[in-house]
C-alpha positions as a Markdown table, in Angstrom:
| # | Residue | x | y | z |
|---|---|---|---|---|
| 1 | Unk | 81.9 | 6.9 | 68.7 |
| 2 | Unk | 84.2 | 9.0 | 67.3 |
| 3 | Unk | 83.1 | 9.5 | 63.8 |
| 4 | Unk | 86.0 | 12.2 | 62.6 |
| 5 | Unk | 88.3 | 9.6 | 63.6 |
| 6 | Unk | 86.9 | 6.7 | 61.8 |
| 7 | Unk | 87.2 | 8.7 | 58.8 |
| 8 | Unk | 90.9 | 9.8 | 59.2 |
| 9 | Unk | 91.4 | 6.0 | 59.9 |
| 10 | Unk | 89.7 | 5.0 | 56.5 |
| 11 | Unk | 91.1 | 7.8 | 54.9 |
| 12 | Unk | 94.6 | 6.8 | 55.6 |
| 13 | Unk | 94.2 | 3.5 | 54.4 |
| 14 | Unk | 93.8 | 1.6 | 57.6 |
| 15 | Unk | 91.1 | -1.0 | 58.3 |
| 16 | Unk | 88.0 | -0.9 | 60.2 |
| 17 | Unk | 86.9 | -3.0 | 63.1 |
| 18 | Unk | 83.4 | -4.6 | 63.2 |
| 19 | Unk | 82.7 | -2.8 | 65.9 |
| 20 | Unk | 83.5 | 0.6 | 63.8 |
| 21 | Unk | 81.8 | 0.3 | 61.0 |
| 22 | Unk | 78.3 | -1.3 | 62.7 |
| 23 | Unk | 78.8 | 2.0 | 64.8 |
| 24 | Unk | 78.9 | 4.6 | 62.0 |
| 25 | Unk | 76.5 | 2.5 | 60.1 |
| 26 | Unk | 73.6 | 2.5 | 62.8 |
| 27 | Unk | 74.5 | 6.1 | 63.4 |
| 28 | Unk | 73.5 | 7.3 | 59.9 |
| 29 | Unk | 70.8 | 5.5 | 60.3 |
| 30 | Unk | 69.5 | 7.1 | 62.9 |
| 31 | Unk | 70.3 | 10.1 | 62.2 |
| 32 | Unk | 73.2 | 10.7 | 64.8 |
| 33 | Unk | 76.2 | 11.3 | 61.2 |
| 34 | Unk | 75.3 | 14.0 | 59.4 |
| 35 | Unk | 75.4 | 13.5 | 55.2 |
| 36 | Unk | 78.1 | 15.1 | 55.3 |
| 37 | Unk | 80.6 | 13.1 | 57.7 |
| 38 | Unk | 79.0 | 9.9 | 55.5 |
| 39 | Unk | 80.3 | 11.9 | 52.2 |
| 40 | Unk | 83.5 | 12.1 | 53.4 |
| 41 | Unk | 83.5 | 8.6 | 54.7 |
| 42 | Unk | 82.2 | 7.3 | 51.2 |
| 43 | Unk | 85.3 | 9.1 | 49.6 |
| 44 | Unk | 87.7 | 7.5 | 51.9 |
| 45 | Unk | 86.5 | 4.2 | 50.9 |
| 46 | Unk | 86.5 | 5.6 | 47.4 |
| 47 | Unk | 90.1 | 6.0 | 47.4 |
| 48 | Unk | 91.3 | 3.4 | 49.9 |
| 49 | Unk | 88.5 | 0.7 | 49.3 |
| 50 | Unk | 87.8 | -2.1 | 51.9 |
| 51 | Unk | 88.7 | -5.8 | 52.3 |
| 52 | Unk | 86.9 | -8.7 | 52.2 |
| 53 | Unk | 86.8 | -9.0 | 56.0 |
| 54 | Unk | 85.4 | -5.0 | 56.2 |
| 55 | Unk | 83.0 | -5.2 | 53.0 |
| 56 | Unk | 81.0 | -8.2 | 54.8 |
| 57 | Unk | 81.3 | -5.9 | 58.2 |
| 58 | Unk | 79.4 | -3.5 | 56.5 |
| 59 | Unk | 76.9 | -5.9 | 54.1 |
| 60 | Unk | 76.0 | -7.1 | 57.6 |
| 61 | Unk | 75.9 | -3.7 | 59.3 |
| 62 | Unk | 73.6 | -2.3 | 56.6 |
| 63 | Unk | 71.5 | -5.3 | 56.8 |
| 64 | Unk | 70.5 | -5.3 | 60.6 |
| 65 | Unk | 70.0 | -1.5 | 60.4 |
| 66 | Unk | 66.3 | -2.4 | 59.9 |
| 67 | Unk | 63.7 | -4.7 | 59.8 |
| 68 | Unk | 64.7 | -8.3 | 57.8 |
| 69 | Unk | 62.0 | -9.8 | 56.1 |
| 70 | Unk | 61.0 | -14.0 | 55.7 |
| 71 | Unk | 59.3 | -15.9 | 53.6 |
| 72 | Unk | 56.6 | -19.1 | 54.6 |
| 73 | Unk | 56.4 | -22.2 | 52.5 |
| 74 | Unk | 58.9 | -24.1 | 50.5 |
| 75 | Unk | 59.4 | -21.8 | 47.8 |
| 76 | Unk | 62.6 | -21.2 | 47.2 |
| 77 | Unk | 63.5 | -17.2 | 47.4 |
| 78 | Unk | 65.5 | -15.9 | 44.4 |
| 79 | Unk | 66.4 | -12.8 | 43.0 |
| 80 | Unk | 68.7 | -10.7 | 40.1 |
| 81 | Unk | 70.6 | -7.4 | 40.2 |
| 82 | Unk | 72.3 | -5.7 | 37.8 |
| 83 | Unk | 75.4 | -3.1 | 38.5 |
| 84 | Unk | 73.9 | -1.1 | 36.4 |
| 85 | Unk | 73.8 | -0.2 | 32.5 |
| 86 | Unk | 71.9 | 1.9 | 29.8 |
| 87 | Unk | 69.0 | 0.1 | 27.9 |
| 88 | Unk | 69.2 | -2.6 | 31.0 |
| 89 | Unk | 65.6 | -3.1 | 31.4 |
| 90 | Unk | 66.3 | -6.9 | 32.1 |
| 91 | Unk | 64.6 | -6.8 | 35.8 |
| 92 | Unk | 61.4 | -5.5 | 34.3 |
| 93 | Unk | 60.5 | -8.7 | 32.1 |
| 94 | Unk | 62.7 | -11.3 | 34.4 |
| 95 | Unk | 61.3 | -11.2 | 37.7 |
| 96 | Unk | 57.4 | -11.9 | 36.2 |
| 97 | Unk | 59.2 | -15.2 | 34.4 |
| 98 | Unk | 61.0 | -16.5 | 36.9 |
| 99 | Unk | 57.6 | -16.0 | 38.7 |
| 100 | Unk | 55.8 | -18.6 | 37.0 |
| 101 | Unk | 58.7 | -21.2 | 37.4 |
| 102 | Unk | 57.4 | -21.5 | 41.1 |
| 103 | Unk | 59.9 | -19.3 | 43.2 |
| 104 | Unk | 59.3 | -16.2 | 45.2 |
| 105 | Unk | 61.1 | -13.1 | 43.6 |
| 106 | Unk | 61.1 | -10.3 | 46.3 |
| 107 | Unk | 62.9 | -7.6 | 44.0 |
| 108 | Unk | 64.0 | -4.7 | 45.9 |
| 109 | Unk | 65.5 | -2.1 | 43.3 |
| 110 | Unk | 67.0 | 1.2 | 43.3 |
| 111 | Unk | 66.9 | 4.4 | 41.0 |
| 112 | Unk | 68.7 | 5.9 | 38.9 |
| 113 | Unk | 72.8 | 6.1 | 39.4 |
| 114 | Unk | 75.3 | 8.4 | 37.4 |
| 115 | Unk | 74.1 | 7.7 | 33.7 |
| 116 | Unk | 72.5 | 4.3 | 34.1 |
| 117 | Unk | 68.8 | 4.1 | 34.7 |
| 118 | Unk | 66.9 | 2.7 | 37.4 |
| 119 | Unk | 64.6 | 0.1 | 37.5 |
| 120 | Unk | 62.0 | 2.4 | 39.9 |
| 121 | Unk | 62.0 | 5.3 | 37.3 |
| 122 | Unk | 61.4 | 2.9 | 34.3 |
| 123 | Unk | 58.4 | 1.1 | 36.3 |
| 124 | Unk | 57.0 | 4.4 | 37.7 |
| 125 | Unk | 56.3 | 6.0 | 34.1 |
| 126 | Unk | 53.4 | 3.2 | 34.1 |
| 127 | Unk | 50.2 | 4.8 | 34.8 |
| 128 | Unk | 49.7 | 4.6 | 38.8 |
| 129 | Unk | 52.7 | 2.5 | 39.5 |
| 130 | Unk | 53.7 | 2.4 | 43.1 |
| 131 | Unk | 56.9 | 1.1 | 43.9 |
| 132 | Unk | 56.7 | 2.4 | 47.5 |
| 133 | Unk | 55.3 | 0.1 | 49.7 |
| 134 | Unk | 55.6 | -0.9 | 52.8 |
| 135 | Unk | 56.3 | -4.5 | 53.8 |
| 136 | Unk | 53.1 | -6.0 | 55.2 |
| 137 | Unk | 51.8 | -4.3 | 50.7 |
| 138 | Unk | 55.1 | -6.1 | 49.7 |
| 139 | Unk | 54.1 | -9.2 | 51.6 |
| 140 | Unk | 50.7 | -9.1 | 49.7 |
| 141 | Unk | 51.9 | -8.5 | 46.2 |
| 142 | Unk | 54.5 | -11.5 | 46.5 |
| 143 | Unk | 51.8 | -13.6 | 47.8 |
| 144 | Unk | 49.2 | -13.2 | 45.5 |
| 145 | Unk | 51.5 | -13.3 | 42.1 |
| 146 | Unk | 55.0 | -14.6 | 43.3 |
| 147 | Unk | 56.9 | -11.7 | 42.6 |
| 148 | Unk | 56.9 | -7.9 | 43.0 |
| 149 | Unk | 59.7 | -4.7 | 42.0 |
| 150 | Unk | 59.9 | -2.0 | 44.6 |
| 151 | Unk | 61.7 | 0.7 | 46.2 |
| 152 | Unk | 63.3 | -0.5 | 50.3 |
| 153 | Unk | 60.8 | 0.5 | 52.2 |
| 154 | Unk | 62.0 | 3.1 | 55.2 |
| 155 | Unk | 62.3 | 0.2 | 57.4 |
| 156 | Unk | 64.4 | -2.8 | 55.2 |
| 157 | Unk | 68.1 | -1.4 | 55.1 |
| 158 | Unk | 67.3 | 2.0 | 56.1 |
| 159 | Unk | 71.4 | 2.4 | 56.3 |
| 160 | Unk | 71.4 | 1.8 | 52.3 |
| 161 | Unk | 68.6 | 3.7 | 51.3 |
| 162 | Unk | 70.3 | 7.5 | 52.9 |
| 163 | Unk | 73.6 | 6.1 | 51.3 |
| 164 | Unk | 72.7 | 5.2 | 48.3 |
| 165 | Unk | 71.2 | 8.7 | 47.2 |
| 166 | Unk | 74.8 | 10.3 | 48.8 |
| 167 | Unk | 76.4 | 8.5 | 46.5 |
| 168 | Unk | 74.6 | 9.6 | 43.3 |
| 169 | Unk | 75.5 | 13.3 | 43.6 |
| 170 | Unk | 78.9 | 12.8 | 45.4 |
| 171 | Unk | 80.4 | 10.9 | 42.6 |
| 172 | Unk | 81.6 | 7.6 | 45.0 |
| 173 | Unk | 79.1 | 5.4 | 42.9 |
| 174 | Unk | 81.7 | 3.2 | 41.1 |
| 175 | Unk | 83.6 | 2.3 | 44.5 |
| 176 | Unk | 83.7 | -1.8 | 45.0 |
| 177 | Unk | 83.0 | -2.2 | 48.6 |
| 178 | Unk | 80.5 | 0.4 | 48.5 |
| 179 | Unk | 78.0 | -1.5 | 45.5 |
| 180 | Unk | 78.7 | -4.6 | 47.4 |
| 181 | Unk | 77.8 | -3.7 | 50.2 |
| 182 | Unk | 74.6 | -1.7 | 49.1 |
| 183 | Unk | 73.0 | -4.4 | 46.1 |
| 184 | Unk | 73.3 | -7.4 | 49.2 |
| 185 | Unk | 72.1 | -5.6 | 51.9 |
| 186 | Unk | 68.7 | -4.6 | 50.5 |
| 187 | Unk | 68.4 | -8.7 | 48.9 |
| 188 | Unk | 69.0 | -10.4 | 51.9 |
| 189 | Unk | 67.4 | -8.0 | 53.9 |
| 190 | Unk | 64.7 | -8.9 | 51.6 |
| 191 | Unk | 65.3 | -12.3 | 52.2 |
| 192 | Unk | 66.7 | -13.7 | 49.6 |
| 193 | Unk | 68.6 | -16.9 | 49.5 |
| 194 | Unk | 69.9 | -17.9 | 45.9 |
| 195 | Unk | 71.0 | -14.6 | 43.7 |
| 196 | Unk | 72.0 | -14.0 | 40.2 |
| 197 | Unk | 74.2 | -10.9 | 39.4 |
| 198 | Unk | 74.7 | -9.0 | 36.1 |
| 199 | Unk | 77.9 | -7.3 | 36.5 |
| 200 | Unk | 78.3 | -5.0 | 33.6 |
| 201 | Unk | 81.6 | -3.5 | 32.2 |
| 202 | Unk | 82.5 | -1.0 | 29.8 |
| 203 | Unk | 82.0 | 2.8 | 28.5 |
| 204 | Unk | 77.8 | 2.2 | 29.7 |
| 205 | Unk | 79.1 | 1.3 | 33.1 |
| 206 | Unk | 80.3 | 1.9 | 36.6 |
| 207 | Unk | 83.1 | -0.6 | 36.2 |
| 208 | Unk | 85.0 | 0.6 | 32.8 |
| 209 | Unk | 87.3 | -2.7 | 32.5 |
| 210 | Unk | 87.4 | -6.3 | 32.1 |
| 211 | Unk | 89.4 | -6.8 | 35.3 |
| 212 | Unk | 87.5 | -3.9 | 37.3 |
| 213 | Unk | 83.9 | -6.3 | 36.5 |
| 214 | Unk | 86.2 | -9.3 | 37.2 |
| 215 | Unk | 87.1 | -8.1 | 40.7 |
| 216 | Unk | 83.6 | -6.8 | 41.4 |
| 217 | Unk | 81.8 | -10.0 | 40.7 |
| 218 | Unk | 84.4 | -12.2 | 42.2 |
| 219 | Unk | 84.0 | -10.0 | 45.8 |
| 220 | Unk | 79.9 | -10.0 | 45.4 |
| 221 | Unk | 80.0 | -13.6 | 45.3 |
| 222 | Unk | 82.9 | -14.2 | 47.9 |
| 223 | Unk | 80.6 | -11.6 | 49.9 |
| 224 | Unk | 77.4 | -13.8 | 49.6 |
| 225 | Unk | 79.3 | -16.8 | 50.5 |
| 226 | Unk | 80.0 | -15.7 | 53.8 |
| 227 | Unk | 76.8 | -14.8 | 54.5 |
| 228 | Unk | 75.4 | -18.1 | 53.6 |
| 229 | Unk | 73.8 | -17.2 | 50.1 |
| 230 | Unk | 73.8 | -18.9 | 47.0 |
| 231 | Unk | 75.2 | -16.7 | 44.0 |
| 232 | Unk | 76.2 | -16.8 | 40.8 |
| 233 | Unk | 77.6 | -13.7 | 38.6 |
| 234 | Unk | 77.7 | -13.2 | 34.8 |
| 235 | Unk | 80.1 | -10.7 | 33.9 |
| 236 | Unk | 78.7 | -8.9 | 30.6 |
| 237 | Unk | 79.5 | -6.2 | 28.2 |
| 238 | Unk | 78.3 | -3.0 | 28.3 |
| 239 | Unk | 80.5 | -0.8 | 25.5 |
| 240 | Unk | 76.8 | -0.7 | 23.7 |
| 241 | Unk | 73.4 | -0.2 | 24.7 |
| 242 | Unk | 71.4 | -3.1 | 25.8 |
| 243 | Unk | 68.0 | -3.3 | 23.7 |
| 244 | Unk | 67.1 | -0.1 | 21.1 |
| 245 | Unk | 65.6 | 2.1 | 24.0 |
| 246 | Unk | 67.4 | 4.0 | 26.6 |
| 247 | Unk | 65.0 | 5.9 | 28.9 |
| 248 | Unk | 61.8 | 5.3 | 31.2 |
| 249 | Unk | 58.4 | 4.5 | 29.3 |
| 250 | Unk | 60.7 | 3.4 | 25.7 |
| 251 | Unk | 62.2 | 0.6 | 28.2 |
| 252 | Unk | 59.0 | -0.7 | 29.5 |
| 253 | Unk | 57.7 | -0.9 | 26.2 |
| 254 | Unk | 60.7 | -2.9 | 25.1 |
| 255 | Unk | 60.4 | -4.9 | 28.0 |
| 256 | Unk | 57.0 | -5.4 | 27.0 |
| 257 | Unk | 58.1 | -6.5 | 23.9 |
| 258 | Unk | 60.0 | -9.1 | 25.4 |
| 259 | Unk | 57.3 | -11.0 | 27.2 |
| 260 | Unk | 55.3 | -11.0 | 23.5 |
| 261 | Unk | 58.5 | -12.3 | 21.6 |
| 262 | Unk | 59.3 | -9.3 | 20.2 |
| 263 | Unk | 61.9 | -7.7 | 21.7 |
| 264 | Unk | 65.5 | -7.6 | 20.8 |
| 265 | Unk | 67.8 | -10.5 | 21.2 |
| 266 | Unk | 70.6 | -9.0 | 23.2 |
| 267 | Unk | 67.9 | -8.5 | 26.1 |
| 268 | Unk | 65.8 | -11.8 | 25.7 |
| 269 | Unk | 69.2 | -13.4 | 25.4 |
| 270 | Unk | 70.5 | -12.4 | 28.9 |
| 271 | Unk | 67.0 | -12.5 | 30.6 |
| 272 | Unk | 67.2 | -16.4 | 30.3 |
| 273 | Unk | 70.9 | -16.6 | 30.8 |
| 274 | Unk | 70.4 | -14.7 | 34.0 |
| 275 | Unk | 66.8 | -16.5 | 34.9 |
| 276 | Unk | 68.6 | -19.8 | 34.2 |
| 277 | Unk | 71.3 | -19.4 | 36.6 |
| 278 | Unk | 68.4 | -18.3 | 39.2 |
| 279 | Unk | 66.7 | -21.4 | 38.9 |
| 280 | Unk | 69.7 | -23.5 | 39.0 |
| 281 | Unk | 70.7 | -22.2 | 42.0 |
| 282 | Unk | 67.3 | -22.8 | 43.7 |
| 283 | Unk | 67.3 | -26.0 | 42.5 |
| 284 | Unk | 64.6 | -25.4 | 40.3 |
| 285 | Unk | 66.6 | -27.0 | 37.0 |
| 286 | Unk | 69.5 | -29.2 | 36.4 |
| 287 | Unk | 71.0 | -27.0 | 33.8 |
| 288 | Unk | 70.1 | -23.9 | 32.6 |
| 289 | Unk | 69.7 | -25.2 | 29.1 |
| 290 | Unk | 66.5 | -26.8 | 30.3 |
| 291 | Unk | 65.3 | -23.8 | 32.5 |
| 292 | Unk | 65.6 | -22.1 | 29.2 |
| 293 | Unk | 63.0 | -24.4 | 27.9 |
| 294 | Unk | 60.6 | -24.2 | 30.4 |
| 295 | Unk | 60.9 | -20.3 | 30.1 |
| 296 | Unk | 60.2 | -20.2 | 26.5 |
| 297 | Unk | 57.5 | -21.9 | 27.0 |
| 298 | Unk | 56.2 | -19.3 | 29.2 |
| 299 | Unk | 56.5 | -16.6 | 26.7 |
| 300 | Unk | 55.6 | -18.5 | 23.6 |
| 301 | Unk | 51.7 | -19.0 | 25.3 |
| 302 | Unk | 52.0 | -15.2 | 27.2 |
| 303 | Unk | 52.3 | -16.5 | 31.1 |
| 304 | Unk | 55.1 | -14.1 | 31.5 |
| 305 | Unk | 53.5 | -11.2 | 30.1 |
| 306 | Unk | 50.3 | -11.9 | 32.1 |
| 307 | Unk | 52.3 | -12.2 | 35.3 |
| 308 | Unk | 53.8 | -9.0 | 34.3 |
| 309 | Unk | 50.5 | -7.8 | 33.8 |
| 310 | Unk | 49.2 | -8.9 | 37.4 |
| 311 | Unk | 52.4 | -7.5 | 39.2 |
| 312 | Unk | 51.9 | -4.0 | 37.6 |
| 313 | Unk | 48.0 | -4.0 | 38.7 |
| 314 | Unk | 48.9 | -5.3 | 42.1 |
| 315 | Unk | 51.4 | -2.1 | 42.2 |
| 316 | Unk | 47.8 | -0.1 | 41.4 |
| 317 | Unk | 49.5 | 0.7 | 37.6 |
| 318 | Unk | 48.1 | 0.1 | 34.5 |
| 319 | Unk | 50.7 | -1.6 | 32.0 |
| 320 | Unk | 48.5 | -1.2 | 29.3 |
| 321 | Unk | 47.9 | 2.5 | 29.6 |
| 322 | Unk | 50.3 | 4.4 | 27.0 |
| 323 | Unk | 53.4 | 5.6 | 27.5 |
| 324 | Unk | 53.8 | 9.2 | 25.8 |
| 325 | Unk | 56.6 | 9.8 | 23.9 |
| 326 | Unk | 58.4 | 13.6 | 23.3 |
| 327 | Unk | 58.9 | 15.0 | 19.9 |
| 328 | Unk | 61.6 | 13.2 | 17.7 |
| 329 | Unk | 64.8 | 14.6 | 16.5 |
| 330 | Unk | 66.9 | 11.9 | 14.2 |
| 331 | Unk | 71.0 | 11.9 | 14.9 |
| 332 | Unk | 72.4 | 11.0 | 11.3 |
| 333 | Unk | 76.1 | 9.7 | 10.6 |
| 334 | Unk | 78.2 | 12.3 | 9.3 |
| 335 | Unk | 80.3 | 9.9 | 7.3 |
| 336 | Unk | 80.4 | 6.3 | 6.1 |
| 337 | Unk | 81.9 | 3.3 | 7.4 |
| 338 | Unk | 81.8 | 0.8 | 10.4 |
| 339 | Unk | 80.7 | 1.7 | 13.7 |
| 340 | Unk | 83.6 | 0.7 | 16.1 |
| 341 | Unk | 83.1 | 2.8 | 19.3 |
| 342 | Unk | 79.5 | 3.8 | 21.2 |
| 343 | Unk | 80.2 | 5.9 | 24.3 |
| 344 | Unk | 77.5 | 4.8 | 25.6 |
| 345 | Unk | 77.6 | 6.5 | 29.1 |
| 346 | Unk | 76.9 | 9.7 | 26.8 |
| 347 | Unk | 73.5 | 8.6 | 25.7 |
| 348 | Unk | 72.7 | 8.2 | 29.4 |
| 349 | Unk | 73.7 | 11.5 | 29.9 |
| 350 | Unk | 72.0 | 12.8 | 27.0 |
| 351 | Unk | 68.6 | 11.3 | 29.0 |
| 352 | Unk | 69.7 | 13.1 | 31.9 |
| 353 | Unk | 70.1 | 16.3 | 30.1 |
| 354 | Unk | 66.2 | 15.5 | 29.0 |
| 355 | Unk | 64.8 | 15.1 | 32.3 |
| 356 | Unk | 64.6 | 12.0 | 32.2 |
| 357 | Unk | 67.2 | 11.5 | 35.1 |
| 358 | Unk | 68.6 | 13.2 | 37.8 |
| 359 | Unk | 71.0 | 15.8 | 38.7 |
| 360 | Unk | 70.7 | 16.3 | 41.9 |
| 361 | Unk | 68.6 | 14.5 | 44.8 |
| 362 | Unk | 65.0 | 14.8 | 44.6 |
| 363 | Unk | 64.8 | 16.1 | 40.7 |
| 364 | Unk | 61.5 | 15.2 | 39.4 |
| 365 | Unk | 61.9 | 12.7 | 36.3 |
| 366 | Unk | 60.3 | 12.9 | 32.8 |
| 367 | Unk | 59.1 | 9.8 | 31.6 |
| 368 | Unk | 58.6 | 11.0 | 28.2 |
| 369 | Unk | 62.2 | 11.4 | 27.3 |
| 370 | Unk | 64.4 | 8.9 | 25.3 |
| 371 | Unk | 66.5 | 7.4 | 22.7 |
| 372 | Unk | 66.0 | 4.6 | 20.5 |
| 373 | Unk | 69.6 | 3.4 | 19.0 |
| 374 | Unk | 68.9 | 2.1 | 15.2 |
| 375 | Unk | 73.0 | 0.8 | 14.7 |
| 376 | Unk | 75.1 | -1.7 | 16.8 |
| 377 | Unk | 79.1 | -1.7 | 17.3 |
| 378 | Unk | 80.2 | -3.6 | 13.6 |
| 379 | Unk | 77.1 | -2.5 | 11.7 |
| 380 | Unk | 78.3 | -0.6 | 8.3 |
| 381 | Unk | 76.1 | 2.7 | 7.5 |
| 382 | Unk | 76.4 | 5.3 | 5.0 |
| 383 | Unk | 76.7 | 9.3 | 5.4 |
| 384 | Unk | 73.2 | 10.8 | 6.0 |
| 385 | Unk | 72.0 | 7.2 | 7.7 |
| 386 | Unk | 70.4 | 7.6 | 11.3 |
| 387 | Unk | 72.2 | 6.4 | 13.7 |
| 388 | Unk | 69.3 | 7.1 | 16.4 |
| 389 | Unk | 65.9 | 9.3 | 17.3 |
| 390 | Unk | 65.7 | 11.8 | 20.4 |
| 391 | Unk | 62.4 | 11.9 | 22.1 |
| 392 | Unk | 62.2 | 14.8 | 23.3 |
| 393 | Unk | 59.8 | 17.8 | 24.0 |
| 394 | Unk | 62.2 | 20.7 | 25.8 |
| 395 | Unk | 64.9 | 22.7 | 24.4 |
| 396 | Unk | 67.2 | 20.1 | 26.1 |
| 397 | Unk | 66.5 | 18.4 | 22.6 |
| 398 | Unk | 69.8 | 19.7 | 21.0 |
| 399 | Unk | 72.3 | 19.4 | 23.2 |
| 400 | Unk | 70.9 | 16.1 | 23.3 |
| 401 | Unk | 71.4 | 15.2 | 19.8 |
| 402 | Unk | 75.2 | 16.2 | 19.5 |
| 403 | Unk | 75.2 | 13.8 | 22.9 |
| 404 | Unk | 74.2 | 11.2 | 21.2 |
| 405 | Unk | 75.8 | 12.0 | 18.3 |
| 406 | Unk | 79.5 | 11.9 | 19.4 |
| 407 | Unk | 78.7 | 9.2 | 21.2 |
| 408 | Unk | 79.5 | 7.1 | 18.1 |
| 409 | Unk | 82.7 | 6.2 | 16.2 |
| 410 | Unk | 83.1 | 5.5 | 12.7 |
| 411 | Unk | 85.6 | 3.9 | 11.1 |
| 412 | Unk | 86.1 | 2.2 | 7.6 |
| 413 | Unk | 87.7 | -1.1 | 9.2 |
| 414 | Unk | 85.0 | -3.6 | 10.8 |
| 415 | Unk | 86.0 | -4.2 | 14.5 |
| 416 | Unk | 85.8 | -7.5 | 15.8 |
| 417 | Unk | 82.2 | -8.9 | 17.6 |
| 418 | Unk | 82.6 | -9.1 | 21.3 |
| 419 | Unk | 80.4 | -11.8 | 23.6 |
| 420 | Unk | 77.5 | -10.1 | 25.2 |
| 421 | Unk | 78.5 | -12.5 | 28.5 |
| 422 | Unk | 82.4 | -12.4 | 29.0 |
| 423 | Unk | 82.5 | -14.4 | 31.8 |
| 424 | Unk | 81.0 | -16.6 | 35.0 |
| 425 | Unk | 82.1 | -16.6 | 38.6 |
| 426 | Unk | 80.1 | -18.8 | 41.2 |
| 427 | Unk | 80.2 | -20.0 | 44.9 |
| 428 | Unk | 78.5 | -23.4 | 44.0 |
């Protein structure tokens, strides 16, 4: 294998052959390609992207680069994944409530990407939270409470797990072929047969337009297809925080919330949209109108929140140990008027800037840090009114306020209200 050539070949726009990309996918793996040779591959895809034929080449090719995992019984194996957005703590209070609606939910998740959060970081600022395990501990978890959120172990997708940090800190994150290829390799590595996707768009997300989300949801689906998975994707809007809280510890208590019917609506909203599909797809409910039933149900009387409780414990966390929070600092509106913009990638940064994401690979993460956002896009406030609090214990603290507050725009015309799910792209 000639990896310098493969990369010229991608790089000026020409496809790949199977045979090509399984070969300079099991050499990363292995440790044959260097990081660098993959960083300039990921850039060539950046720019020149990847069919349909090439992104299922290297689904596939990620996939068999380690161990594939199955699942006993008739339970039908589901799972969600979100692209990625800030406040989306959806996966945190989903996977224990679609647990107690009788399916296996094996929920491999990542960290932290660009200025969105990951799942991992949010669920490790619980007291003793492991999300590291290694299958035969994954194996256990799932088969004791149906469900359970960790990292890919060093042997499920190993091809992903190198690639997926590359991409953080060599800015080829929002690149189609390249999410594709890394969300479905970890689920169906995990084995996973019926999937739900949140693809987000706007100023919080990787995919900045309508059309881009459009595009990516219609190949993750098309991708899933021809790998013989059921899929559904809801294409939602991300030009605003999901929830109130942005950060690591703030988003578990909000998820928290959600499970005890207290959490915001946006989120509870699309955790039973999403969950619904899921248990459509498996079969579990005609519509999701009635899934939505049974799920309410499970929060109304606290099953969800206990399963959530019994996931955590089986990680060896504690969910009811608290969650510190830094010192506040309030971000007030410097003039009246309607809110019409939130630049909402800024407020991830602004975590970021706290610590309470990553720079660079390996930076250690402060789970103290966050933002809770007190206005939505339409809402009208006054001069002097705050518009959010910083919690935050470091000097970072300032540069985080005047983040967080140019992040919003204020105008004295109400903008219209925008669907918080745009759209819905299936293969059933």
């Amino acid at each position: 294998m000639n990896v310098a050539s493969i990369i010229q070949k991608k790089r000026d726009g020409e496809h790949l052959s199977d045979v090509e990309i399984t070969s300079l996918i099991n050499g990363y793996a292995n440790g044959d390609v260097p990081d660098y040779q993959m960083s300039a591959f990921a850039m060539a895809v950046y720019f020149q992207s990847m069919n349909q034929a090439e992104t299922v080449a290297l689904t596939r090719a990620m996939i068999e680069s380690g161990e594939q995992l199955t699942w006993p019984g008739s339970a039908p194996v589901v799972d969600k994944h979100s692209t990625g957005g800030v406040g989306d703590k959806v996966s945190i209070p989903l996977a224990p409530l679609l647990a107690c609606c009788d399916v296996i939910v094996p929920m491999i998740s990542g960290r932290g990407l660009g200025a969105t959060g990951g799942t991992l970081d949010k669920l490790e600022s619980i007291r003793g939270y492991r999300s590291g395990l290694s299958p035969d501990e994954f194996r256990s978890v799932i088969n004791w409470c149906g469900c359970s959120i960790a990292s890919a172990s060093k042997s499920l997708a190993p091809a992903d797990r190198k690639l997926y940090a590359l991409r953080d800190v060599t800015a080829t994150v929002p690149s189609i072929p390249l999410i594709v290829a890394s969300i479905l390799s970890k689920k169906f590595a995990a084995g996973v047969r019926n999937l739900v996707l949140d693809v987000k768009w706007g100023s919080g997300a990787f995919m900045k337009t309508l059309d881009d989300a459009r595009a990516l949801a219609r190949r993750l689906v098309d991708v899933c297809d021809d790998l013989g998975v059921k899929a559904t994707a809801l294409v939602t809007d991300m030009n605003q925080p999901l929830g109130r809280m942005i950060g690591n510890g703030v988003e578990v208590d909000e998820s928290v919330a959600v499970l005890n019917n207290e959490g915001p609506d946006d989120v509870r909203e699309l955790m039973l949209a999403l969950a619904g599909e899921a248990l459509v797809l498996a079969g579990k409910e005609s519509s999701v109108d009635s899934a939505r039933e049974r799920m309410e149900t499970f929060i109304e009387y606290k099953d969800a929140h206990k399963k959530l409780v019994e996931m955590v414990s089986n990680h060896g966390g504690d969910l009811n140990a608290k969650r510190e929070r830094g010192r506040e600092h309030h971000v007030t509106a410097i003039e009246s008027g309607y809110v019409t913009r939130i630049e909402t990638s800024r407020l991830g940064l602004a975590v970021i800037e706290m610590g309470g994401g990553r720079k660079q690979m390996g930076d250690q993460i402060n789970y103290n840090t966050g933002i809770e956002t007190l206005v939505r896009m339409g809402d009208k406030i006054e001069k002097g009114q705050k518009l959010a609090t910083v919690f935050c214990d470091s000097d970072a603290a300032s540069l985080a306020v005047n983040l967080v507050g140019a992040a919003y725009g204020i105008s004295p015309d109400q903008p219209e209200g925008r669907p918080l799910i745009t759209d819905r792209i299936t293969n059933q």
